[in-house]
C-alpha positions as a Markdown table, in Angstrom:
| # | Residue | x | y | z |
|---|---|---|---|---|
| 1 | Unk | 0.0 | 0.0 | 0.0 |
| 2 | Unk | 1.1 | 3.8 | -1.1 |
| 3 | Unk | 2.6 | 5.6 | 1.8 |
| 4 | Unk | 0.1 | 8.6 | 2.9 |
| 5 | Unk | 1.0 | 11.9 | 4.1 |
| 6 | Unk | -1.1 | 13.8 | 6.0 |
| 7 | Unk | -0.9 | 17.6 | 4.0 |
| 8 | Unk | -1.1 | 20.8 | 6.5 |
| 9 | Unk | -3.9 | 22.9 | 6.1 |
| 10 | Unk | -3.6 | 26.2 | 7.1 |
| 11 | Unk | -7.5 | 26.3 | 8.1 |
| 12 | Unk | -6.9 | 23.0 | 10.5 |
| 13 | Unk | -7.8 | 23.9 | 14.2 |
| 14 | Unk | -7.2 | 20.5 | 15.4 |
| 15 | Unk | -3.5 | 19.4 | 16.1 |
| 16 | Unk | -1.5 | 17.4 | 18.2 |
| 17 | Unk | 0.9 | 20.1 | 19.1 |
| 18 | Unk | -0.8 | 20.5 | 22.6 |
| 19 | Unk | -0.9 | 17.0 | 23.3 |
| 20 | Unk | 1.8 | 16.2 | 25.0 |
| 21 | Unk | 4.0 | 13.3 | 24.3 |
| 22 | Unk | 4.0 | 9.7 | 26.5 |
| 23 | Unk | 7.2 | 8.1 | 27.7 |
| 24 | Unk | 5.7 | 5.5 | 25.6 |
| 25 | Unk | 4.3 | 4.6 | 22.1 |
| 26 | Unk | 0.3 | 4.2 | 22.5 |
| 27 | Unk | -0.6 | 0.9 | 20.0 |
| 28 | Unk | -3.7 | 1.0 | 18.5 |
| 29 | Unk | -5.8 | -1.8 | 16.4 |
| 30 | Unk | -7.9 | -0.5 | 14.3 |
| 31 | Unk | -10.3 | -2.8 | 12.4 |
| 32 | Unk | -12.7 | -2.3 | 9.6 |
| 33 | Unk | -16.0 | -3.9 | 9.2 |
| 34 | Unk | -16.3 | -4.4 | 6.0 |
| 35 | Unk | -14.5 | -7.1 | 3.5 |
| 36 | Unk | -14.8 | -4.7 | 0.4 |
| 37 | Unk | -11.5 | -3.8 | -1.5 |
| 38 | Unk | -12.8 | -0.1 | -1.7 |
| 39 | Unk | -14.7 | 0.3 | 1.8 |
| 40 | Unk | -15.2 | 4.0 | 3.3 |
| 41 | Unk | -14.5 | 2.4 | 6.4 |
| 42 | Unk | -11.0 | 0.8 | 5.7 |
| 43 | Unk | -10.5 | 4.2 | 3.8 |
| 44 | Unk | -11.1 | 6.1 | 7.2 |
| 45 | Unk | -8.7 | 3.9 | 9.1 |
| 46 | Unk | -6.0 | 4.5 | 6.7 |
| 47 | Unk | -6.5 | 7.9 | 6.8 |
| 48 | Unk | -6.1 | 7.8 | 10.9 |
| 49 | Unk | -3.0 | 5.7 | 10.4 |
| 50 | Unk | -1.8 | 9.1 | 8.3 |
| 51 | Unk | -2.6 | 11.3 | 10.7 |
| 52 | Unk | -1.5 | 9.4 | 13.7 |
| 53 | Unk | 1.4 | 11.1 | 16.0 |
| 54 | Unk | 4.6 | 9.8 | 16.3 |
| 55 | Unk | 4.0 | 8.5 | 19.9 |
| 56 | Unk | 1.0 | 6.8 | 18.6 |
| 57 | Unk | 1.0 | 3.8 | 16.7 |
| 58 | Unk | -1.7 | 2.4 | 14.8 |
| 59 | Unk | -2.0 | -0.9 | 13.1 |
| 60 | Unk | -5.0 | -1.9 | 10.4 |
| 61 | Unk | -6.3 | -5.6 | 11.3 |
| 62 | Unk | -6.1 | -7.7 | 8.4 |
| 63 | Unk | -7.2 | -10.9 | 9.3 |
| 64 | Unk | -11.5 | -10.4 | 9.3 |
| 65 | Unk | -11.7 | -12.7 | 6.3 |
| 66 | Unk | -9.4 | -15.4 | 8.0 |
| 67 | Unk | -11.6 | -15.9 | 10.3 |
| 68 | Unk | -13.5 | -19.3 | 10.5 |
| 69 | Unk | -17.0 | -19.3 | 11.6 |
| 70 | Unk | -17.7 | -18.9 | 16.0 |
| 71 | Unk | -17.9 | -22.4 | 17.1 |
| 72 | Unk | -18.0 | -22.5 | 21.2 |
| 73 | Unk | -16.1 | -25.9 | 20.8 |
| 74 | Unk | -13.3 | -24.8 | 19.1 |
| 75 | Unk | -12.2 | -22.0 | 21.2 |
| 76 | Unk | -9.8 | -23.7 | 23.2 |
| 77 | Unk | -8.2 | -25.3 | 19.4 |
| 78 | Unk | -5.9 | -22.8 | 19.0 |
| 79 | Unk | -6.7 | -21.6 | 15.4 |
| 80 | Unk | -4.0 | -19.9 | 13.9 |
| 81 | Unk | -6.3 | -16.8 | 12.8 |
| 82 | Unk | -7.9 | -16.4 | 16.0 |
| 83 | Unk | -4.8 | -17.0 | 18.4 |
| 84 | Unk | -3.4 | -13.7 | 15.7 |
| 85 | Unk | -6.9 | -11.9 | 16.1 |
| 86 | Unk | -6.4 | -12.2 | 20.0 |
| 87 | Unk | -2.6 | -11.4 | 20.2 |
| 88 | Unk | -3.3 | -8.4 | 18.3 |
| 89 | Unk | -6.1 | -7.2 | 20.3 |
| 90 | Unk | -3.8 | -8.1 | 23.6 |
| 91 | Unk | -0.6 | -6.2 | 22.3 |
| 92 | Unk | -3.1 | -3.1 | 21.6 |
| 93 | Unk | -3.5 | -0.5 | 24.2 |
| 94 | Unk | -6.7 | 0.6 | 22.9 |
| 95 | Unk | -9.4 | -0.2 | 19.8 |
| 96 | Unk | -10.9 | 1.1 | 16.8 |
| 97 | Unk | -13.2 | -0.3 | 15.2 |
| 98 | Unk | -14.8 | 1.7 | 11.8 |
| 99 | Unk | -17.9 | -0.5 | 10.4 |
| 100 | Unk | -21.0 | -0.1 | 8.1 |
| 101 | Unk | -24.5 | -1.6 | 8.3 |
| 102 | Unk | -26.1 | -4.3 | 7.1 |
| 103 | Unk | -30.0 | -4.8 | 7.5 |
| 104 | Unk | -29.8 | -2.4 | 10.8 |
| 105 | Unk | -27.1 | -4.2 | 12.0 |
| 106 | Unk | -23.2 | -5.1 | 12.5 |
| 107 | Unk | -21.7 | -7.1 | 9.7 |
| 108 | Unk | -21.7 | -10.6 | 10.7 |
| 109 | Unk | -17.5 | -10.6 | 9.6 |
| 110 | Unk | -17.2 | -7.8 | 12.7 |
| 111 | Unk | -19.7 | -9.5 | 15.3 |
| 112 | Unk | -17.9 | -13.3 | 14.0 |
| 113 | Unk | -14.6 | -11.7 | 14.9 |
| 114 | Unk | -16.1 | -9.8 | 18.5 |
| 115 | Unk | -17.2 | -13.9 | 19.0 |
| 116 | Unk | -14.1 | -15.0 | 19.0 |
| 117 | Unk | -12.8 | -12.6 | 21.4 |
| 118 | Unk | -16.2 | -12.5 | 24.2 |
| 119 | Unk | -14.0 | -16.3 | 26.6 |
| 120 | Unk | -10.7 | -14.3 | 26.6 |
| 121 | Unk | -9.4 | -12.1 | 28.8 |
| 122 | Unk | -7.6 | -9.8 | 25.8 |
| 123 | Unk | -10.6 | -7.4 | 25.4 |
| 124 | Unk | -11.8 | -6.5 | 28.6 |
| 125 | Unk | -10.7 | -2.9 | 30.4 |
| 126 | Unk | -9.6 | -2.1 | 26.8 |
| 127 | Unk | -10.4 | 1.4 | 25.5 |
| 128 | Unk | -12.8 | 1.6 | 21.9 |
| 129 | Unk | -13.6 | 4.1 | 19.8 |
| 130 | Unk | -16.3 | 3.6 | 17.3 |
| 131 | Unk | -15.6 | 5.6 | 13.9 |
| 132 | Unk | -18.1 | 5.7 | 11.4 |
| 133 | Unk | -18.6 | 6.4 | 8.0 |
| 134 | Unk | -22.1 | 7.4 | 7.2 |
| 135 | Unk | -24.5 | 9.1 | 9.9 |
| 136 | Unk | -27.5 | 6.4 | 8.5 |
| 137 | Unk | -25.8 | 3.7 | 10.0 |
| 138 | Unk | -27.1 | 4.7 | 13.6 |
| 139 | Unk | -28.5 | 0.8 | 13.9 |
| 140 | Unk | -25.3 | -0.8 | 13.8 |
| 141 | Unk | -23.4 | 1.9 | 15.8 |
| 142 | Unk | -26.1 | 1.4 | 18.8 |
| 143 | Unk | -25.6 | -2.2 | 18.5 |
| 144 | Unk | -21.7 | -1.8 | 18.4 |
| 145 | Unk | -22.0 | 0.1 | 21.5 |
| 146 | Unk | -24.1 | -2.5 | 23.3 |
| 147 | Unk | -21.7 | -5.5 | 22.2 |
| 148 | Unk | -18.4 | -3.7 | 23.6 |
| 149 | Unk | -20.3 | -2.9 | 26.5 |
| 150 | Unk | -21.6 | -6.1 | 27.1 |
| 151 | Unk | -18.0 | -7.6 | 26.3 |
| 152 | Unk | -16.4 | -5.2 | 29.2 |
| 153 | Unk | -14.7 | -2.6 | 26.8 |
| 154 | Unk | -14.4 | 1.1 | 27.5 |
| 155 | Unk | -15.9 | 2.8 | 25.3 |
| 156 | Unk | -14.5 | 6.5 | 25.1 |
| 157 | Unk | -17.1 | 8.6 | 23.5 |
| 158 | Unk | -15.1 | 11.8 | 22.9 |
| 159 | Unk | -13.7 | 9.4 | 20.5 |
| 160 | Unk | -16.2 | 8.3 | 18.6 |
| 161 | Unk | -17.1 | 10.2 | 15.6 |
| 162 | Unk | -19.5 | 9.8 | 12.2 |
| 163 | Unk | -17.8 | 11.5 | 9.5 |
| 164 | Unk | -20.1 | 11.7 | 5.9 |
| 165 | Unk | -18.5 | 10.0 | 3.9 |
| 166 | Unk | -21.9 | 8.5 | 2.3 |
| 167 | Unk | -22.1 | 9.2 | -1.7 |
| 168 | Unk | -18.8 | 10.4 | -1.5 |
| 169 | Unk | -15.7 | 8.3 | -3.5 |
| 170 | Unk | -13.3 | 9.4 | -1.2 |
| 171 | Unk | -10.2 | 6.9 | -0.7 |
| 172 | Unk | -7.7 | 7.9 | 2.4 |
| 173 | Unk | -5.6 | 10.5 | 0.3 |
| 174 | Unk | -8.8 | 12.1 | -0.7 |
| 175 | Unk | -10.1 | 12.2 | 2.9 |
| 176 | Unk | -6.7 | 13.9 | 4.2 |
| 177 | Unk | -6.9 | 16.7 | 1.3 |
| 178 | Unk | -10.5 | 17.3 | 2.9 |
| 179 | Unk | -9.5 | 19.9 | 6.1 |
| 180 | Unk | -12.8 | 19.3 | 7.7 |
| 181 | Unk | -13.0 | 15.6 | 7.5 |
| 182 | Unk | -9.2 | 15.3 | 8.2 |
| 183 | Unk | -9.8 | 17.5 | 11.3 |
| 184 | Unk | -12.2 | 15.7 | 12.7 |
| 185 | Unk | -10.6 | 12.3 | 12.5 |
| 186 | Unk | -7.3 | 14.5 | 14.2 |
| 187 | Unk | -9.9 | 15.9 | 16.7 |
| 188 | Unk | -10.8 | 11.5 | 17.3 |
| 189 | Unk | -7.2 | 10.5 | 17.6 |
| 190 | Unk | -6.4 | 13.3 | 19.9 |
| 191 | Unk | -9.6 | 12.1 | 22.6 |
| 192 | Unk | -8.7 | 8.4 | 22.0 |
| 193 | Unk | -4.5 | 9.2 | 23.1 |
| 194 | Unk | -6.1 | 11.6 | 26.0 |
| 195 | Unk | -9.0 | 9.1 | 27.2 |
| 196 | Unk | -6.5 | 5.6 | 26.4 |
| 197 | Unk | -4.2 | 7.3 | 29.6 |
| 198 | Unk | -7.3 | 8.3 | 31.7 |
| 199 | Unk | -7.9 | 4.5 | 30.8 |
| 200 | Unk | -5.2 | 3.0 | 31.9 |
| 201 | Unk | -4.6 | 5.2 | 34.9 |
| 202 | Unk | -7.8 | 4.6 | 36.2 |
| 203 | Unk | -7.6 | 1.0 | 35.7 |
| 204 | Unk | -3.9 | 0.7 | 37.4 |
| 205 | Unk | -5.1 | 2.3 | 40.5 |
């Protein structure tokens, strides 16, 4: 994949020159919901990869198609795509996750791949934010909200954003050139690094 840059604009209020640095790098998994080779949702996560700090890392999770069907019985069979889906998810220090809707609801790729996750211990505590990419898809962003709940994620709702991107043929570069959009995914990133240390602080204590 082409390297992306994210461009200055000189109209940009949101920046991460007043957020101030951790002694460590912040590791973020961000996954997308859909499968599709051009998906507004992927796009968006590229595009926050681009704009990411350079404390802040932030990986795209690959693996949603590898992913063999829940089956209860074969959690403890160490699958080589789940045991990857859970190290990933353990290594991060917080999650986003970027889906569309289907029928009023989560893609069954995304809730197949929160299955897998719900036995372990690699999701709980861990920081979510919830990006996404049309504001019609309010069915499946309620219903993402009640799944990480339910699944003992912290959900950090400064974080979560809906940018319109519906209609639009926007791939990442196209959505860093746009100062608004770009902004507000800087504005997301910036409240995920802030509320990812309240996070952790909080649950260290």
């Amino acid at each position: 994949m082409t390297s992306l840059t994210a461009p200055q604009h000189d109209d940009k209020t949101v920046t991460f020159a007043d957020v101030v640095p951790t002694a460590r790098i912040l590791r973020i998994l961000a996954i997308s919901g859909s499968l599709r080779q051009v998906s507004s949702n992927t796009a968006l996560l590229q595009a926050a990869v681009a704009l990411s700090p350079e404390f802040v890392e932030i990986h795209l999770y690959g693996g949603l198609g590898d992913l063999p069907h829940f089956n209860p019985d074969l959690e403890s069979a160490e699958l080589p795509s789940v045991t990857d889906l859970r190290a990933q998810v353990k290594w991060a220090d917080g999650i986003i996750i970027s889906s569309p809707e289907y029928a009023h609801g989560v893609p069954g790729v995304l809730k197949n791949a929160l299955d897998w996750l719900v036995s372990g211990e690699e999701f709980m505590g861990k920081p979510v934010a919830l990006f996404n990419a049309s504001p019609r898809a309010t069915h499946s962003q309620a219903s993402l909200i009640e799944i990480v709940t339910t699944m003992a994620g912290r959900i950090v709702p400064e974080a979560c954003i809906t940018v319109s991107l519906l209609g639009k043929t926007l791939d990442a570069a196209g959505i860093l050139s746009e100062p608004e959009i770009s902004g507000e995914l800087s504005a997301a990133i910036v409240a995920f690094t802030k509320g990812i240390e309240s996070s952790t602080a909080a649950y260290s204590s």
